[in-house]
N, CA, C and O of each residue as an XYZ file, in Angstrom:
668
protein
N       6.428    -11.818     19.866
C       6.559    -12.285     18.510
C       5.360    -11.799     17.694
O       4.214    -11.948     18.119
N       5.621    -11.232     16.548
C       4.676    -10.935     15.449
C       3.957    -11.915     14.923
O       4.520    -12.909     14.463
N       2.900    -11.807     14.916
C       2.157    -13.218     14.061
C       1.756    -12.757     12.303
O       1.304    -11.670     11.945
N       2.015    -13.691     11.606
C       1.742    -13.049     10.571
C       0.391    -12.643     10.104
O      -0.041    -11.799      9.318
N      -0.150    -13.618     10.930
C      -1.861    -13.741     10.615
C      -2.228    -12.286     11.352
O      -3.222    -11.634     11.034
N      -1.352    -11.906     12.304
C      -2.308    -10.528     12.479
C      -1.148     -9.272     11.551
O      -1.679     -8.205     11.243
N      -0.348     -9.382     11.347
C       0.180     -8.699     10.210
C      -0.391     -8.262      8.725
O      -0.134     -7.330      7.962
N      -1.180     -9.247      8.691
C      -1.830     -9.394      7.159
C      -3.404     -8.911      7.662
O      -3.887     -7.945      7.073
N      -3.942     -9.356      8.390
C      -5.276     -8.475      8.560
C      -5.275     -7.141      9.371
O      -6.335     -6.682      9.798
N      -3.828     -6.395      9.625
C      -3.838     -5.091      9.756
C      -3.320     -4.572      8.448
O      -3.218     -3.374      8.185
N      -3.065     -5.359      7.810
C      -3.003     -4.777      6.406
C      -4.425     -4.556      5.709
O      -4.699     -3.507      5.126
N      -5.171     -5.472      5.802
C      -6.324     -5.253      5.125
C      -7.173     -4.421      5.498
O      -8.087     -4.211      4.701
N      -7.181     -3.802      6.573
C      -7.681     -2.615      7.378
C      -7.499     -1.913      7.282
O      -8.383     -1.057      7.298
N      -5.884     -1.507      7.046
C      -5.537     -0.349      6.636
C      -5.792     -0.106      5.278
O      -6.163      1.024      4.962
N      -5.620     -1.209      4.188
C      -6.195     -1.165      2.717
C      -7.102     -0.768      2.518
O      -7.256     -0.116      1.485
N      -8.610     -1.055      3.812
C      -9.889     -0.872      2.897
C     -10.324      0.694      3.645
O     -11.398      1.262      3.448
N      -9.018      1.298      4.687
C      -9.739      2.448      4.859
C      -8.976      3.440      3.631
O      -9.505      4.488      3.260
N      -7.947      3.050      3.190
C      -7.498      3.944      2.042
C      -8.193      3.551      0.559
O      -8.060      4.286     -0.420
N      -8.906      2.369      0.530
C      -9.793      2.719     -0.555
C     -11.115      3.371     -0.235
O     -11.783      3.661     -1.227
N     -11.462      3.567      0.554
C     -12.798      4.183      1.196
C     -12.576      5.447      0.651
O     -13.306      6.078     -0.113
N     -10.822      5.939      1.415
C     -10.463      7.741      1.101
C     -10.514      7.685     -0.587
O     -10.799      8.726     -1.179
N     -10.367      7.039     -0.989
C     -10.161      6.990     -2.716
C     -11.594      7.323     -3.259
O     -11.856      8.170     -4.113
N     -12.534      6.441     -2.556
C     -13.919      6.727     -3.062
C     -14.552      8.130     -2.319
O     -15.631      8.682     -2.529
N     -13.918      8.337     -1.768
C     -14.689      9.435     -0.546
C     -13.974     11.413     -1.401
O     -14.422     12.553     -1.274
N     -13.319     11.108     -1.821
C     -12.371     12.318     -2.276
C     -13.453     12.438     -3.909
O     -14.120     11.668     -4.600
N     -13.157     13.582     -3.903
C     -14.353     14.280     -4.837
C     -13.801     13.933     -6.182
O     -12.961     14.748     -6.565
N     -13.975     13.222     -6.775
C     -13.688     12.803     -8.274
C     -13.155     14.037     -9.095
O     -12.235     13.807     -9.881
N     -13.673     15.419     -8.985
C     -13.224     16.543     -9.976
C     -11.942     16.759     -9.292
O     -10.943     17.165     -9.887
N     -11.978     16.482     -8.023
C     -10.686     16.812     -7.111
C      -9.511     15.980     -7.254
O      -8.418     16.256     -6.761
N      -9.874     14.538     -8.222
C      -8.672     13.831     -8.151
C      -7.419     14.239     -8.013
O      -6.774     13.791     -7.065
N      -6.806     15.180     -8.934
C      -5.420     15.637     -9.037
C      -5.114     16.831     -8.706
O      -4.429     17.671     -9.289
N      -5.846     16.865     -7.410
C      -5.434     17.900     -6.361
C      -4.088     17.657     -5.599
O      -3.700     16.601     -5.100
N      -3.452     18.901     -5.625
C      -2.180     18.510     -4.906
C      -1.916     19.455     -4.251
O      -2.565     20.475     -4.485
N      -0.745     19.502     -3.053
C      -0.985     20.917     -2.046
C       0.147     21.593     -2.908
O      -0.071     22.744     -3.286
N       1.130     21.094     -3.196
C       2.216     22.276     -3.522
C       2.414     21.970     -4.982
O       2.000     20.810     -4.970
N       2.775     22.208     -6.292
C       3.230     21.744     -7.606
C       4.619     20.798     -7.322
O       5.225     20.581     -8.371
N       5.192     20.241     -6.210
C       6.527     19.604     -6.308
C       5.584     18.231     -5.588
O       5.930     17.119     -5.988
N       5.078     18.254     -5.137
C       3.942     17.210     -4.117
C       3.237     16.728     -5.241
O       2.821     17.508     -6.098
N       3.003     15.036     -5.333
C       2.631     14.131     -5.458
C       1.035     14.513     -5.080
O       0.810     15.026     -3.984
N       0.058     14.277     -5.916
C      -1.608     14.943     -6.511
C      -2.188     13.762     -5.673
O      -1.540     12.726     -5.821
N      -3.315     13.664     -4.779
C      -4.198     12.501     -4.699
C      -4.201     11.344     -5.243
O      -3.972     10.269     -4.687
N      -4.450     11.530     -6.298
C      -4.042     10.298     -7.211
C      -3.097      9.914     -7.112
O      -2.867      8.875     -6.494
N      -2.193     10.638     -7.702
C      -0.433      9.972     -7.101
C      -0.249      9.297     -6.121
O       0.151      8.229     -6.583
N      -0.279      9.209     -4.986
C      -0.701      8.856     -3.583
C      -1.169      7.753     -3.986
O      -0.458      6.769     -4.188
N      -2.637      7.784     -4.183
C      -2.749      6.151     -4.158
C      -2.273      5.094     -5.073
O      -2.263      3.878     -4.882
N      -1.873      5.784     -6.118
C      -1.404      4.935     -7.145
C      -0.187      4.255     -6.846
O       0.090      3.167     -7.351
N       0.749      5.026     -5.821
C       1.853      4.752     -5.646
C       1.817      3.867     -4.007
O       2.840      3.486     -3.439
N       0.535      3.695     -3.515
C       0.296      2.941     -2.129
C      -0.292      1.533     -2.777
O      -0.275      0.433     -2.224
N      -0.841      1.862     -4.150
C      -0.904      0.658     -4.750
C       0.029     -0.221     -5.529
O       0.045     -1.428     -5.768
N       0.899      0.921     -5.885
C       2.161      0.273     -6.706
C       2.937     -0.341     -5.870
O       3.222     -1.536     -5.950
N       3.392      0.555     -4.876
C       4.508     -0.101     -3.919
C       4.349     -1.436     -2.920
O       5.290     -2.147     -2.566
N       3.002     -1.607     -2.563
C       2.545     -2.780     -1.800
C       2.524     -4.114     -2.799
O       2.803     -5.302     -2.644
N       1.956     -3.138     -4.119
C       1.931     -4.603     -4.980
C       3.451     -5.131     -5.552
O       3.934     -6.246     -5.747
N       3.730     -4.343     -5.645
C       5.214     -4.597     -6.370
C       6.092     -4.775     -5.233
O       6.799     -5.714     -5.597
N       6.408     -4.495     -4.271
C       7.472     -5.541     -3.551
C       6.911     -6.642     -2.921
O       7.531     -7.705     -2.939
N       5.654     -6.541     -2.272
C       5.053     -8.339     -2.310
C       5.354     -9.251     -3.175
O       5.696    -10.419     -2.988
N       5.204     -8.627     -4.195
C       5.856     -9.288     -6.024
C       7.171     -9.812     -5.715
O       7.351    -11.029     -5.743
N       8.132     -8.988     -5.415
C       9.715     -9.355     -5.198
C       9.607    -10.328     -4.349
O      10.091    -11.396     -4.723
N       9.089    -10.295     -3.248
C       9.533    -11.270     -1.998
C       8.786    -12.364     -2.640
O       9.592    -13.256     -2.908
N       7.106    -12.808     -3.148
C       6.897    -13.989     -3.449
C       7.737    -14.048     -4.652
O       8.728    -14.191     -3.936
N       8.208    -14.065     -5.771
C       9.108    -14.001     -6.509
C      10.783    -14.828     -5.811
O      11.712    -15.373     -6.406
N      10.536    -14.572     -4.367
C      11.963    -15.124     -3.793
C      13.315    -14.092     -4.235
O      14.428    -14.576     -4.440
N      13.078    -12.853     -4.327
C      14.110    -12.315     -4.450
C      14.608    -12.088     -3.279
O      13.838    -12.193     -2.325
N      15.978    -11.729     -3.039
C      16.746    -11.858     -1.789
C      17.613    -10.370     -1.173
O      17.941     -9.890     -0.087
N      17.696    -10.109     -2.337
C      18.507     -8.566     -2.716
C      18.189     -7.674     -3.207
O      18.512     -7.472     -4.377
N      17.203     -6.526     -2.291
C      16.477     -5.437     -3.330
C      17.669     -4.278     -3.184
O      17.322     -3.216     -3.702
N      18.828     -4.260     -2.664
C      19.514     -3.263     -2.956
C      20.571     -3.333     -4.067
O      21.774     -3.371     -3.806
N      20.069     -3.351     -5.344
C      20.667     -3.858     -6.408
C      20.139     -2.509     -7.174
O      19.163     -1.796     -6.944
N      21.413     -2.418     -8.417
C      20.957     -0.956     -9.352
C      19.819     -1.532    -10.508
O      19.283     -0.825    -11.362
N      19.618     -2.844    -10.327
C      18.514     -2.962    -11.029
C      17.067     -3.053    -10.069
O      16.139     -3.780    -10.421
N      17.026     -2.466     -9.189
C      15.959     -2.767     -8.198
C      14.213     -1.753     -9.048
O      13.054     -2.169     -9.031
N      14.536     -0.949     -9.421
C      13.492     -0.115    -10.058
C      13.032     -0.777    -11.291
O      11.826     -0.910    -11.498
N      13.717     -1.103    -11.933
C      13.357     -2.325    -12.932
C      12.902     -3.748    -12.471
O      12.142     -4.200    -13.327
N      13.094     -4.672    -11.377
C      12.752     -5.331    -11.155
C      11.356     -5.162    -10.096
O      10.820     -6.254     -9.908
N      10.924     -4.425     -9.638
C       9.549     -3.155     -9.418
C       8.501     -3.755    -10.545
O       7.533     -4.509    -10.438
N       9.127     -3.079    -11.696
C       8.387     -3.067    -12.919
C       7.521     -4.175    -13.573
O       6.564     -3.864    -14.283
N       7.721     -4.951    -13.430
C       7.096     -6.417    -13.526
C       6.297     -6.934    -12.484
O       5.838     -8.076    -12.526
N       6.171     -6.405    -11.856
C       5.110     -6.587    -10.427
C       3.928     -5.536    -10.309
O       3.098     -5.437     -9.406
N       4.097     -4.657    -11.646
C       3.452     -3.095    -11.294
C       1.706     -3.572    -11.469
O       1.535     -4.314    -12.436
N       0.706     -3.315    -10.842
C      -0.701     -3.974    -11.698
C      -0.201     -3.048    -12.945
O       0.864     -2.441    -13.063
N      -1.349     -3.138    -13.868
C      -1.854     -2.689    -15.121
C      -3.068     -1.642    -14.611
O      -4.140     -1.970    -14.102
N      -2.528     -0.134    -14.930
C      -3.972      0.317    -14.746
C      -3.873      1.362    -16.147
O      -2.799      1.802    -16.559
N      -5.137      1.641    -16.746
C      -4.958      2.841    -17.317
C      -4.185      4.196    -16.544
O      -4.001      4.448    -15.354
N      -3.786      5.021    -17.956
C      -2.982      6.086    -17.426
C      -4.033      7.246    -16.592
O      -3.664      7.886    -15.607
N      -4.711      7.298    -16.904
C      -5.971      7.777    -16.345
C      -7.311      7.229    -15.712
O      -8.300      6.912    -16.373
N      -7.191      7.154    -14.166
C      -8.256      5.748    -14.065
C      -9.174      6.809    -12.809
O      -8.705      7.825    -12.297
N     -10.186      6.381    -12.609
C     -11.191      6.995    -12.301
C     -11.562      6.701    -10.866
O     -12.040      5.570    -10.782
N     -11.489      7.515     -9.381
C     -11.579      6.977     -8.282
C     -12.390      5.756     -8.011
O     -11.822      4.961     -7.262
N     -13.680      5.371     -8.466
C     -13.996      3.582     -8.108
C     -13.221      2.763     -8.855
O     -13.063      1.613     -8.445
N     -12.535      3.214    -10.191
C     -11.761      2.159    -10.408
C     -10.544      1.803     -9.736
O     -10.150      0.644     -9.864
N      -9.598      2.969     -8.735
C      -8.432      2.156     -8.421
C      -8.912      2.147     -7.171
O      -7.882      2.016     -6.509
N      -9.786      2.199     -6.434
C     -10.301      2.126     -5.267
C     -10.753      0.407     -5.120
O     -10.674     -0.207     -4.057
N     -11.095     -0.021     -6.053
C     -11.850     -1.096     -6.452
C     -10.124     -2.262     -6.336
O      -9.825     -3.234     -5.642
N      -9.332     -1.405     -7.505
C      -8.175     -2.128     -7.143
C      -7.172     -2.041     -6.509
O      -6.209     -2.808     -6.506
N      -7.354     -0.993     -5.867
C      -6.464     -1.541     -4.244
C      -6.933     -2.591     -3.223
O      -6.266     -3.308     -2.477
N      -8.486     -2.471     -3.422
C      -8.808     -3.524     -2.887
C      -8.689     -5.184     -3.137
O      -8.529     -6.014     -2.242
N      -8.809     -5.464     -4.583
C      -8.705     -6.936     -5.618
C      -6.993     -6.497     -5.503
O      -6.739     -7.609     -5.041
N      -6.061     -6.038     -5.525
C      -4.488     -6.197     -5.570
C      -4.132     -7.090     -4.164
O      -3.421     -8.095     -4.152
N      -4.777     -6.498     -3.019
C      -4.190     -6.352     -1.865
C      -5.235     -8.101     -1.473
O      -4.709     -8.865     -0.664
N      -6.340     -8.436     -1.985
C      -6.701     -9.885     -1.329
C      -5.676    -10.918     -2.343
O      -5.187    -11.896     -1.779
N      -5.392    -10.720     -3.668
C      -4.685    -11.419     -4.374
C      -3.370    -11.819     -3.658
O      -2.984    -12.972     -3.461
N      -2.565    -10.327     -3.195
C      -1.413    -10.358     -2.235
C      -1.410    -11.208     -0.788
O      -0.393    -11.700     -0.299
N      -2.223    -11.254     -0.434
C      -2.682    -11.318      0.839
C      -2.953    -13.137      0.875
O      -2.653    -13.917      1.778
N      -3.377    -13.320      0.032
C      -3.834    -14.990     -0.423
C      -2.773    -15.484     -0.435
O      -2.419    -16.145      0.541
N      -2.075    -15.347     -1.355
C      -0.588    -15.062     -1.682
C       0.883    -15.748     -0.869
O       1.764    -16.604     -0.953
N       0.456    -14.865     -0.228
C       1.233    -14.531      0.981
C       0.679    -15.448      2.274
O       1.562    -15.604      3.117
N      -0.376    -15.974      2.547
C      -0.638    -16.541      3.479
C      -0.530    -18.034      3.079
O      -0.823    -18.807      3.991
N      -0.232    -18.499      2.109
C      -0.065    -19.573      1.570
C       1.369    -20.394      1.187
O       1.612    -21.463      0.627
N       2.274    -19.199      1.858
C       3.738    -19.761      1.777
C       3.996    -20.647      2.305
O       2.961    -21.312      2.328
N       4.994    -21.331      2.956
C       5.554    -22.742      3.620
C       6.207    -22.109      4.876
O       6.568    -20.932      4.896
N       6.336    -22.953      5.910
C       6.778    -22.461      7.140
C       8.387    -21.935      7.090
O       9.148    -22.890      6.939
N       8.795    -21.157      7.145
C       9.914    -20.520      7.113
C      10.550    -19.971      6.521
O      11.768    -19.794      6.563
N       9.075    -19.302      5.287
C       9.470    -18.151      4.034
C       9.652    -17.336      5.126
O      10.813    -17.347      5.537
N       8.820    -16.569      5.784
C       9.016    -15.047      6.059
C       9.739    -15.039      7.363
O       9.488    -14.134      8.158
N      10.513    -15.856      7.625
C      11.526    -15.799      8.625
C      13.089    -15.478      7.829
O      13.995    -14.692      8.106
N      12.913    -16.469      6.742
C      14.154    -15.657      6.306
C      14.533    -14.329      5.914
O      13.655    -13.468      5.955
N      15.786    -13.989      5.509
C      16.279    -12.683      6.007
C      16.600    -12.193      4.190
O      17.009    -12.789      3.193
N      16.288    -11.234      4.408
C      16.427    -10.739      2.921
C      17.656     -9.590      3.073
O      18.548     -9.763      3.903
N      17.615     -8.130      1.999
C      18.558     -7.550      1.524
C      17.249     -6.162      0.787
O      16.851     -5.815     -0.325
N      16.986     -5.733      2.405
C      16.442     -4.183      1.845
C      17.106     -3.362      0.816
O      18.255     -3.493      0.395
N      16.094     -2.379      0.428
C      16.838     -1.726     -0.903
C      17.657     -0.909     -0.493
O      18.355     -0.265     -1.277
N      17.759     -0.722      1.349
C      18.143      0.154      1.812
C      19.925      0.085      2.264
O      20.825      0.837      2.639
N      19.671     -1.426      1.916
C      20.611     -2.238      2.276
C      20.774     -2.727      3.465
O      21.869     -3.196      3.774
N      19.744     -2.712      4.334
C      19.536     -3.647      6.042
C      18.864     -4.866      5.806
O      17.969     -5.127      5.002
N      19.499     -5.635      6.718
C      18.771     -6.816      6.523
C      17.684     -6.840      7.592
O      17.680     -6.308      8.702
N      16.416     -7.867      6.756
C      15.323     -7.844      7.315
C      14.912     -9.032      7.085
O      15.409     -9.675      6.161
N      13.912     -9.561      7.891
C      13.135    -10.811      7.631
C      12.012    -10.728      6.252
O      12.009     -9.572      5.827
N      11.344    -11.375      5.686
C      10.044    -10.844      5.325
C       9.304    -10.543      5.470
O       8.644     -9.881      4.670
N       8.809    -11.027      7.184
C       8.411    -10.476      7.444
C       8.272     -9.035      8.181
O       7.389     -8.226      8.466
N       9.623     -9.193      8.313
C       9.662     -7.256      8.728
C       9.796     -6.502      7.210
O       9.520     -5.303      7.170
N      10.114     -7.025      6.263
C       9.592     -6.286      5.047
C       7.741     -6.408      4.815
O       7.055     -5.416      4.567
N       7.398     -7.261      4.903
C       6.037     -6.744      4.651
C       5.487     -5.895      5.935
O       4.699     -5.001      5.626
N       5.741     -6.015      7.156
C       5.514     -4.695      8.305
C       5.899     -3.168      7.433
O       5.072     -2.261      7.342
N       6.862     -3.116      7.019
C       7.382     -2.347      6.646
C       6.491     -1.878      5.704
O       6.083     -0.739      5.931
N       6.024     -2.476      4.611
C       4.965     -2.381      3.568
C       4.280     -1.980      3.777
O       4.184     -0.883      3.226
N       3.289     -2.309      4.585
C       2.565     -1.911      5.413
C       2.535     -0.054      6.158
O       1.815      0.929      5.985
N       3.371     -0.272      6.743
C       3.657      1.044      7.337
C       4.302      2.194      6.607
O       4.414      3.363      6.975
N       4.722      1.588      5.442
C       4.995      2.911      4.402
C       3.232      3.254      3.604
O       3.055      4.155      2.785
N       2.216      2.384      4.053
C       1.327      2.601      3.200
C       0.215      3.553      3.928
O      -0.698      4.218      3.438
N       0.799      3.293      5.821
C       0.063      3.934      6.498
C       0.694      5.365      6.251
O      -0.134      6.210      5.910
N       1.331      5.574      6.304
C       2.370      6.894      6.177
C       1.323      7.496      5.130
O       0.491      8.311      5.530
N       1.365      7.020      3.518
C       0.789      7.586      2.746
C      -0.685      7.896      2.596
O      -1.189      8.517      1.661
N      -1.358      7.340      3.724
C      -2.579      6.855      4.025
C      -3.304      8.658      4.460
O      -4.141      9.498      4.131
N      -1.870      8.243      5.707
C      -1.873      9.812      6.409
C      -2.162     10.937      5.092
O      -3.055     11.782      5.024
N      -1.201     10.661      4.202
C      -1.360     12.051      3.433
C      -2.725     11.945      2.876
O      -3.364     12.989      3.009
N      -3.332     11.013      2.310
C      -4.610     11.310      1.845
C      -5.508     11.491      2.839
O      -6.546     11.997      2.413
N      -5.508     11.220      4.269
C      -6.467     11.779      5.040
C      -5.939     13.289      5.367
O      -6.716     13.837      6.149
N      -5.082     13.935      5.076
C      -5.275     15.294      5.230
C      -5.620     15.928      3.750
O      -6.200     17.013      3.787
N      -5.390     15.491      2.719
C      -6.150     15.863      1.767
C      -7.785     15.541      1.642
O      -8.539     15.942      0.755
N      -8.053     14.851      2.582
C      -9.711     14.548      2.788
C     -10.081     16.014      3.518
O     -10.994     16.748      3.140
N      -9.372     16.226      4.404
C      -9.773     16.943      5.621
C      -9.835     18.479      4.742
O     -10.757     19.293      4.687
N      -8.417     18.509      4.072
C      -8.472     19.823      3.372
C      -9.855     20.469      2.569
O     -10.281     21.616      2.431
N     -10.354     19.028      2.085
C     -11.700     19.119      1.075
C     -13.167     19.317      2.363
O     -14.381     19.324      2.162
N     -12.675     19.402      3.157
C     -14.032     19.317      4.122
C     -14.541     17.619      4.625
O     -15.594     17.321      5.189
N     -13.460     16.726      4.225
C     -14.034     15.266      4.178
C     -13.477     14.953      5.639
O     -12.312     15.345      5.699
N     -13.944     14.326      6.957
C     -13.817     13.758      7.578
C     -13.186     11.659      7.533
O     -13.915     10.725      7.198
N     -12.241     11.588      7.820
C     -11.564     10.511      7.305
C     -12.398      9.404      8.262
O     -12.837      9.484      9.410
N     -12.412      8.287      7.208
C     -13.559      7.208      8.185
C     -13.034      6.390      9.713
O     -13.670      5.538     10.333
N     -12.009      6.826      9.971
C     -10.965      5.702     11.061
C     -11.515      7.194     12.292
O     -11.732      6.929     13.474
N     -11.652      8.539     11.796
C     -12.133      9.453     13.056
C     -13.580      9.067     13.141
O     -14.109      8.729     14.200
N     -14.191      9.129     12.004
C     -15.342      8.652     12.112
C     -15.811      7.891     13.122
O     -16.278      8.067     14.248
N     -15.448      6.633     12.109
C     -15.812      5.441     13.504
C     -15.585      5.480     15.364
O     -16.195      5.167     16.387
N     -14.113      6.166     14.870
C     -14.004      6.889     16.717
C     -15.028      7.505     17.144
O     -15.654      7.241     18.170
N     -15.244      8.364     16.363
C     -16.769      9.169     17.515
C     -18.283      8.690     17.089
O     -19.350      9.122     17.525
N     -18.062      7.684     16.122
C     -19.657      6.965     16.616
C     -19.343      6.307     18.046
O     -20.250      6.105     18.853
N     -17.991      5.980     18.315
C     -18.067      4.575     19.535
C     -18.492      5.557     20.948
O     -18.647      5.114     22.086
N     -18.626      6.984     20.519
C     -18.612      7.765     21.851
C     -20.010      7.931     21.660
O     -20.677      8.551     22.488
């Protein structure tokens, strides 16, 4: 059985090593991207910040059914507020303040929110808590892409790091 309590602090682990990559990526480099059809650095995190914040939004919200044609609109109201142009310590700063707000949030529900079963956008049903796993692991996914855009820049990503201090 999944516990949520360790669900939510592998979230925050994984959060604070993708704001690290946010601060660690060369500021002139922000809107570096590998191909012109590929989503720029920035993009990336903006959208690891959008998407974590905004369907946490839906589920505390109690929505039940994200496979609805209004699902991108109902997104929208959960989105933070950032300028259109924001500057690596600033969304670095707020991926970090999004994700303890979420996280508070979320650990403060009543016994048998995140057991119930919702209505992916995908249209599978899931618990909440296998939607926030899920959250989660779409963020590691994107995580991935900014650590090879670290690597591309000559940046060593901090999760190898720490591996070979332990050696």
């Amino acid at each position: 059985m999944v516990r949520l309590e360790s669900v939510l602090e592998s979230w925050r682990s994984i959060r604070a090593d993708t704001a690290q990559a946010v601060e660690e990526f060369p500021a002139a480099d922000f809107d570096f991207r590998l191909t012109p059809e590929l989503m720029s650095f920035s993009e990336i995190a903006k959208h690891i910040l959008d998407a974590g914040h905004a369907l946490t939004g839906l589920l505390l919200e109690g929505v039940e059914n994200l496979a609805t044609p209004e699902f991108r609109e109902m997104l929208k109201k959960h989105l933070p507020e950032l300028p259109e142009k924001i500057d690596p310590a600033h969304l670095a700063a707020e991926l970090r303040r999004c994700l303890d707000v979420r996280l508070a949030q979320l650990a403060a529900q009543p016994d048998g929110f995140f057991s119930r079963l919702i209505t992916r956008f995908d249209g599978q049903q899931v618990t909440r808590l296998e939607m926030i796993q899920f959250v989660k692991e779409h963020e590691l996914t994107h995580r991935a892409q900014l650590f090879l855009y670290l690597r591309l820049k000559g940046i060593v990503p901090v999760t190898t790091r720490r591996r070979q201090a332990k050696k």
